[in-house]
LOZA-594279 format. One record per residue (C-alpha): residue in one letter; x, y, z. Coordinates in steps of 0.25 Angstrom, whole numbers, plus 5000, padded with zeros to 4 digits. Example, Ala and Ser with C-alpha at 12.3 -4.5 7.8 and 13.67 -1.06 7.14 Angstrom:
a504949825031;s505549965029;
This chain:
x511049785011;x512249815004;x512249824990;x510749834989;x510749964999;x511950034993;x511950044976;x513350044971;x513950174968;x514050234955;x514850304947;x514250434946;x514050424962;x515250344971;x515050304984;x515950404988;x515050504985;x513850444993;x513250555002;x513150445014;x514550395011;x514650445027;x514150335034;x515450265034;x515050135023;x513850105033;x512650075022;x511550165025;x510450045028;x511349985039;x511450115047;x510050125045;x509749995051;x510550025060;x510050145065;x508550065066;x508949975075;x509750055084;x508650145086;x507350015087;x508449955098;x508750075105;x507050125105;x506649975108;x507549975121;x507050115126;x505650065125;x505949925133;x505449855119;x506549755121;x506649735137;x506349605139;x504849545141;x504749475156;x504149345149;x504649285134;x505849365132;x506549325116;x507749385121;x508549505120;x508949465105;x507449465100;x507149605110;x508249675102;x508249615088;x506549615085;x506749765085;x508049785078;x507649675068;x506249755066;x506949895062;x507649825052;x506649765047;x505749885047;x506849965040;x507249835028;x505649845025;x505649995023;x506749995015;x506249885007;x504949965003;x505650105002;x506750034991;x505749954984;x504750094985;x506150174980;x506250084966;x504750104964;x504450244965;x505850324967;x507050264958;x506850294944;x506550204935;x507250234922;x508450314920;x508450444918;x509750514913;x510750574924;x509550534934;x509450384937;x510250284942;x509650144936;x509950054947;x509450134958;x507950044956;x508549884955;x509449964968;x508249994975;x507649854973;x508849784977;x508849864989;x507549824993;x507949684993;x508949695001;x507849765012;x506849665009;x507749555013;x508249625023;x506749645028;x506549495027;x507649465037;x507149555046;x505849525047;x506149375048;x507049405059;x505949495064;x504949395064;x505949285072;x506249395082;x504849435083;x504149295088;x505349275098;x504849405104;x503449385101;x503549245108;x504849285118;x505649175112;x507149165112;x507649145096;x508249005101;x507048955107;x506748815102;x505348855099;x505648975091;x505748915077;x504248855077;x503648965084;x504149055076;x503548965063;x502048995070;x502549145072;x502549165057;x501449075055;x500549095065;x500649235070;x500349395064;x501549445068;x502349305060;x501649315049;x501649455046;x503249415048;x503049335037;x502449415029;x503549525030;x504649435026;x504149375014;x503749495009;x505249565012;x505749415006;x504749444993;x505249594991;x506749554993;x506749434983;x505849524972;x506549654974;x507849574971;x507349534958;x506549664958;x506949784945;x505849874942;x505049974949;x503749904948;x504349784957;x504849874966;x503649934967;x502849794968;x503949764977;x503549884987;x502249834989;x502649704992;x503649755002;x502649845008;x501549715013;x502549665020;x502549785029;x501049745031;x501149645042;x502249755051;x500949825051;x500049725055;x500849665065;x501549775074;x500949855085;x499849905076;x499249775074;x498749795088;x498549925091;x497149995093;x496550025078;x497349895073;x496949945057;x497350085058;x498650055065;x499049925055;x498750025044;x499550145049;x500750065052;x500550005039;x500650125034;x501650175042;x502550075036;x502250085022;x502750235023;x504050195030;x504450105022;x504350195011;x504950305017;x506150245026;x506450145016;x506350235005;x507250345010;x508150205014;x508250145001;x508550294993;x509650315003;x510250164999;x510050184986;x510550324984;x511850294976;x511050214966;x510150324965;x511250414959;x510750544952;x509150474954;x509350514968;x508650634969;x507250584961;x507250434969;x507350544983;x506450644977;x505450524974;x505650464989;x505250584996;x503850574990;x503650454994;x504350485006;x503250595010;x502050505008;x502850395017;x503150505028;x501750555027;x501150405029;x502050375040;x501650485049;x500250465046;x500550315049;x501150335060;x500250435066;x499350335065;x499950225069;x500350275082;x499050345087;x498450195086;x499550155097;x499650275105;x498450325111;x498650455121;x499850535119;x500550465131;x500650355124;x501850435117;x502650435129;x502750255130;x503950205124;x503050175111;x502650305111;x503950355112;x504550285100;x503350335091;x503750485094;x505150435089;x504650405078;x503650515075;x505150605078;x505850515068;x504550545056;x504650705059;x506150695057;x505950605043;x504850715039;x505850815041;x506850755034;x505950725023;x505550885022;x506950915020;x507350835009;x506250875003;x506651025007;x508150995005;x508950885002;x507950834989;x508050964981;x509650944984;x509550824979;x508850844967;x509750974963;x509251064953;x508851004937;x510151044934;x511150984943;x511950874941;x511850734945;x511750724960;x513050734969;x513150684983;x513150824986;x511650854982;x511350694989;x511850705002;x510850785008;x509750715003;x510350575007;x511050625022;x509550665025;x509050545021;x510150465028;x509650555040;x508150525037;x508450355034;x509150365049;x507850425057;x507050315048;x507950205053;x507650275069;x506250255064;x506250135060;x506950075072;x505950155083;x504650085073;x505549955076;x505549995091;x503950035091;x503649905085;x504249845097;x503649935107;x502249935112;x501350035112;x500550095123;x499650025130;x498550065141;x497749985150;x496350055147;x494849995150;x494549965136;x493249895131;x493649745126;x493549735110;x492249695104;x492349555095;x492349645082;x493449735089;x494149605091;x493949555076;x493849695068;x494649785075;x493549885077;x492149895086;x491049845078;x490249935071;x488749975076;x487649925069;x487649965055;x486750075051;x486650185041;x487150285049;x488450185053;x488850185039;x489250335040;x489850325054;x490350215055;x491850225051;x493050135054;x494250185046;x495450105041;x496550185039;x497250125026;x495950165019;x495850295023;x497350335018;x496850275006;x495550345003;x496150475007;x497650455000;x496850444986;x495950524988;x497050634990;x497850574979;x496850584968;x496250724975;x497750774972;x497850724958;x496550784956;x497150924960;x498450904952;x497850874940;x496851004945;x498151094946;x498751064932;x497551094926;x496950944922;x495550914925;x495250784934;x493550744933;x492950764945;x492050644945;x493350564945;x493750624957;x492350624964;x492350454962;x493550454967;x493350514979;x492050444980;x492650314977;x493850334990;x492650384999;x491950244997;x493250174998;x493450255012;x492150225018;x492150065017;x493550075021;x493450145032;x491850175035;x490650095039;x490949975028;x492249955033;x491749955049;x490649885045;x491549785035;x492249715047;x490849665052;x489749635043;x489849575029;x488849655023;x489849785026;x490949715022;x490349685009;x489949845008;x491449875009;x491749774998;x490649834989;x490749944990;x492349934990;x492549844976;x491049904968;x490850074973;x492150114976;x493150064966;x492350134954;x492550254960;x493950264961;x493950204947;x493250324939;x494150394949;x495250364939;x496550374949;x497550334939;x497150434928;x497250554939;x498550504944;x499150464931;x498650624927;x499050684943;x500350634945;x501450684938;x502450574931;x503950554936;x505150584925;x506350554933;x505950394931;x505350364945;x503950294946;x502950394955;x501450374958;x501150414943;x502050284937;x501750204947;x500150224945;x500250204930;x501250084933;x500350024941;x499150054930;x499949984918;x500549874925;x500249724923;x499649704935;x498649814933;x498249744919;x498249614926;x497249674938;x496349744929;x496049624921;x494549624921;x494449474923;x495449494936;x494749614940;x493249534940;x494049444948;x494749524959;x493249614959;x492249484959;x493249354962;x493949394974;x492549414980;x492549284982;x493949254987;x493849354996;x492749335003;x492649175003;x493849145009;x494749205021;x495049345013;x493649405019;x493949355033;x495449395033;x494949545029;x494049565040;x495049525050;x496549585047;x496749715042;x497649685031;x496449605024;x495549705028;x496249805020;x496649725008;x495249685007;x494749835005;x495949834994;x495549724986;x494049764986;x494449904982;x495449854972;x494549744965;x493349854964;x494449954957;x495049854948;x493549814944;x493249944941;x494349994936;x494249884924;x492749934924;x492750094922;x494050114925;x494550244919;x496050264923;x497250214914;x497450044915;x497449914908;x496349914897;x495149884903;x494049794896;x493149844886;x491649884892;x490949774890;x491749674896;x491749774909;x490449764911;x490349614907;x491349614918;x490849704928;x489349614928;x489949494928;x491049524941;x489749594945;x488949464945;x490049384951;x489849504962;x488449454965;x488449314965;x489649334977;x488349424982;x487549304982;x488549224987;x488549285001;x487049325001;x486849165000;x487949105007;x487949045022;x489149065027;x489849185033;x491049235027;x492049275040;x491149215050;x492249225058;x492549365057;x491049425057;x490649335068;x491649385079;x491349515078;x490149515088;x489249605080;x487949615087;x487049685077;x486749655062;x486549545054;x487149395054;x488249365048;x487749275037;x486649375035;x487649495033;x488349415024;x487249375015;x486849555017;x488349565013;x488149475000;x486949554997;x487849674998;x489049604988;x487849564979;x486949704978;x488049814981;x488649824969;x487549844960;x487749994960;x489149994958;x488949894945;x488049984939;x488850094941;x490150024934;x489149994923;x488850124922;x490150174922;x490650074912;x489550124901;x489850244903;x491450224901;x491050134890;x490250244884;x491350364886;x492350234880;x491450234868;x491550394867;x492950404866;x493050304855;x492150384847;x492850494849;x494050454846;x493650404834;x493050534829;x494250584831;x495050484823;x494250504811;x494450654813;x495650634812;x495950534802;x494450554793;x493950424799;x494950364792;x494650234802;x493250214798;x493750234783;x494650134786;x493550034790;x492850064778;x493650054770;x493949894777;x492549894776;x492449904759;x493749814758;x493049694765;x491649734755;x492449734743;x493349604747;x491849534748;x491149584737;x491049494724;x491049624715;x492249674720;x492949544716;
């Protein structure tokens, strides 16, 4: 990674005067790389992860290289997304006399195609290494090829392999071509679903409380990415950077904090759904965890001090001159320091994925058919009282609830402390509007969801009809676009980003009312009369994209109904409500669809669940189209409502606007009109001639 890794020299800054000219000509990145897999090699043989197996042995080469082979890839992703996430949020975008280097951005992009191809190579060579363990082949067996071929086929594990690489293949190709912050930002997200199948293929796709560990570890490795690959890529990219160096590392460390904070939680998590007594700490897997957790206390440490120390230093006072080497060698020796314990990290992760946790034999109950097929015991018999008690929480959606909730609780006392005024309506429906988000998430609906029609068919009412116009008269774009203060040293924080995102074509494209009836009513039928429905009731990915899309749609639909924050321009009133009953319409006769069909929708799914008590299931699907068909009245009538109302208030402002325009001007607009108004008289009046 030559070139991309190490920006050439300018004038104002030679390389001779690079604080890490010290490691002897050896590119930062290879030391790194280095140090990972010294450390996954040397953790892995402590722990007897590559002692040979009794029976289907791949050999010493595969023992020793599917480790190595996974730090590198590990450490290519993460610089992947933290150079991609660098030219999103970090580098300036403009220049700003004595203050930005202008190639530091197309820098960062090319640096991230270098780590994305390096990512695919890895994980390509990961996944051949992998099946010859997986199956205790030798890479010359005659065999190999094809069973390989039904590895990436057939198998989880293979296909998430797959997935991976064309992703890395799609971010290296893109980001090539790739020379502004929106595609880098587009680029990140892409970059971060192919970390998706590491998490649902690794030791947490079979540990006990299989959702919340694929979601921690999930999570875990978002916040890594970011935060090694970050602090990575501004080390590489530092003599680009020139005198824009201290804003890109004072913007890092924000992001920086979040990551750390995630991780840890993450981590936290992630760990105590493996280990399950102290004890546990003391087995080889254990051992390596507390490594780990040594490694984040040191990285915290580190982080506090440049914080402290070495990014006031960096920064100077307003008055000093353009950064010398002088003011940057603390900043970058510690982060040399900090990207080193990262690499130790990263390798003893590496040697975790290839180390077992703990295991004890215990007189255990066998699973139930709907522990089996859901994951979880089946619910009692529903009853009034079980819809309060009743709880089966899904940790994605709680960070979420709670994250915004925070986040607009904190705009609201900004604004507060400067002297603004927020309504606290908005702020009440907010709130409101999060709770009911929460409890189909994660109470009764969503326990209730993975077992009867009927409830799952709560959850989506409820999800796409009573929640999402709640958030919307929330108006979170107005507070945030008022809360958060805008950058001037030409970097993109969550204030640019938001309004970016607001403004851009897609936006307009996703809010088009036609598209928005379509994604609100259309999918309905997509979703549920094909594999889509089945598919989310059986794999946790599905499972949660399906909550996002029904969110998404509900919010979009009344966003473009009652909407109040800033947007593409919405359509007059009464085509809203000509919309809102006709998509309303379409709602019912899917209602009557099910109440009046004959055949189950995943039969195969509701019927191996063993369920004992309860209706049928063709006469809990017909109660469930009931549901679809009568639930939303309530919330119809309340966009109604709402839509008059703002109709009304529209109607208002007009008024008054005018009043105030021929205040102004003596009503010099309705002279106008009269004046057009004689014209047209006298031009048709034969006396006139």
């Amino acid at each position: 990674m030559g070139s991309p890794t190490e920006s050439a020299p300018t004038r104002r800054h030679p390389r001779a005067a690079d604080p890490l000219r010290r490691l002897g000509g050896v590119p930062v990145a290879v030391v790194t790389a280095v140090l990972a897999v010294a450390t996954v090699l040397v953790a892995t043989a402590l722990t007897g992860a590559v002692v040979a197996p009794a029976l289907l042995d791949p050999g010493a080469l595969v023992r020793w290289s599917l480790p190595a082979v996974g730090a590198l890839a590990d450490l290519s992703a993460a610089l992947t997304v933290g150079a991609l996430l660098l030219a999103t949020v970090a580098l300036p975008v403009t220049t700003v006399p004595g203050a930005v280097r202008p190639l530091a951005e197309p820098s960062a992009l090319r640096l991230a195609c270098a780590a994305a191809t390096a990512w695919a190579v890895t994980t390509v060579l990961r996944a051949v290494l992998g099946y010859a363990d997986l199956a205790g082949r030798s890479l010359g067996d005659p065999v190999f090829g094809t069973e390989l071929g039904s590895f990436l086929r057939d198998l989880d594990l293979g296909r998430g392999f797959l997935v991976t690489a064309t992703v890395a293949v799609a971010v290296s190709l893109l980001a090539a071509g790739a020379r502004t912050a929106r595609a880098a930002g587009l680029l990140t997200v892409l970059a971060l679903v192919g970390l998706i199948p590491a998490a649902l293929t690794g030791h947490a796709a079979s540990s006990g409380g299989h959702e919340t560990a694929v979601t921690s570890l999930g999570l875990h490795l978002l916040g890594v990415s970011g935060w090694v690959g970050g602090l990575l890529a501004l080390v590489l990219l530092r003599r680009g950077l020139g005198a824009a160096l201290p804003v890109v590392a004072r913007r890092y460390s924000g992001v920086a904090g979040w990551a750390f904070l995630l991780v840890a939680t993450s981590g936290v998590i992630n760990v105590a759904s493996r280990l399950e007594i102290p004890a546990d700490l003391a087995t080889p897997y254990g051992l390596l965890v507390v490594a780990k957790a040594a490694a984040l206390v040191l990285l915290g440490l580190a982080g506090w001090w440049h914080r402290r120390r070495t990014l006031p230093e960096l920064a100077g006072p307003s008055t000093s001159p353009p950064i010398t080497p002088a003011r940057s060698r603390p900043f970058l020796r510690l982060a040399l320091v900090e990207i080193w314990i990262m690499a130790v990290a990263t390798g003893l992760a590496a040697a975790l994925a290839r180390t077992p946790p703990p295991t004890r034999q215990l007189d255990r109950v066998a699973p139930s058919p709907a522990e089996v097929v859901t994951g979880h015991p089946l619910p009692p018999r529903p009853e009034p009282m079980r819809m309060i008690d009743v709880w089966q929480p899904d940790l994605l959606w709680v960070l979420v609830t709670a994250v915004l909730a925070v986040l607009y609780l904190a705009g609201v006392v900004r604004l507060a402390r400067r002297g603004d005024r927020w309504p606290l309506p908005r702020t009440l429906v907010w709130l409101a509007g999060l709770a009911v988000v929460g409890y189909v998430t994660c109470g009764a609906p969503a326990a209730y969801g993975r077992v009867l029609f009927s409830a799952h068919m709560v959850a989506h009412m409820t999800l796409t009809m009573v929640a999402p116009p709640l958030l919307v008269l929330g108006a979170p774009v107005t507070l945030a676009s008022r809360a958060l203060r805008p950058r001037r040293d030409g970097t993109r924080g969550p204030r640019e980003l938001l309004l970016a995102a607001v403004g851009s074509p897609t936006t307009r494209v996703l809010t088009h009312p036609v598209l928005v009836a379509v994604l609100f009513a259309g999918s309905l039928v997509l979703f549920y009369y094909s594999g889509l429905f089945e598919l989310a009731l059986t794999t946790h990915v599905g499972h949660e994209l399906m909550y996002a899309h029904f969110l998404l749609a509900g919010y979009l639909f009344a966003w473009v109904l009652i909407g109040i924050d800033p947007g593409p321009r919405r359509p007059a009133y009464p085509l809203r409500v000509m919309l809102l009953f006709a998509t309303m319409a379409f709602h019912a006769f899917f209602g009557v669809s099910l109440v009046s069909g004959t055949e189950v929708l995943a039969a195969d799914h509701f019927g191996a669940l063993g369920r004992d008590w309860g209706r049928d299931l063709l006469a809990d699907q017909r109660y469930g189209g009931g549901i679809a068909w009568g639930l939303g009245e309530v919330p119809t009538l309340f966009l109604v409502v709402a839509i008059v109302v703002l109709w009304a208030r529209s109607d208002e402002r007009e008024a008054r606007r005018r009043d105030r325009a021929a205040d102004r001007d003596g009503d010099a607009e309705l002279e106008a009109y009269n004046a057009r108004l004689a014209a047209l008289a006298r031009r048709h009046d034969p006396r006139a001639r």
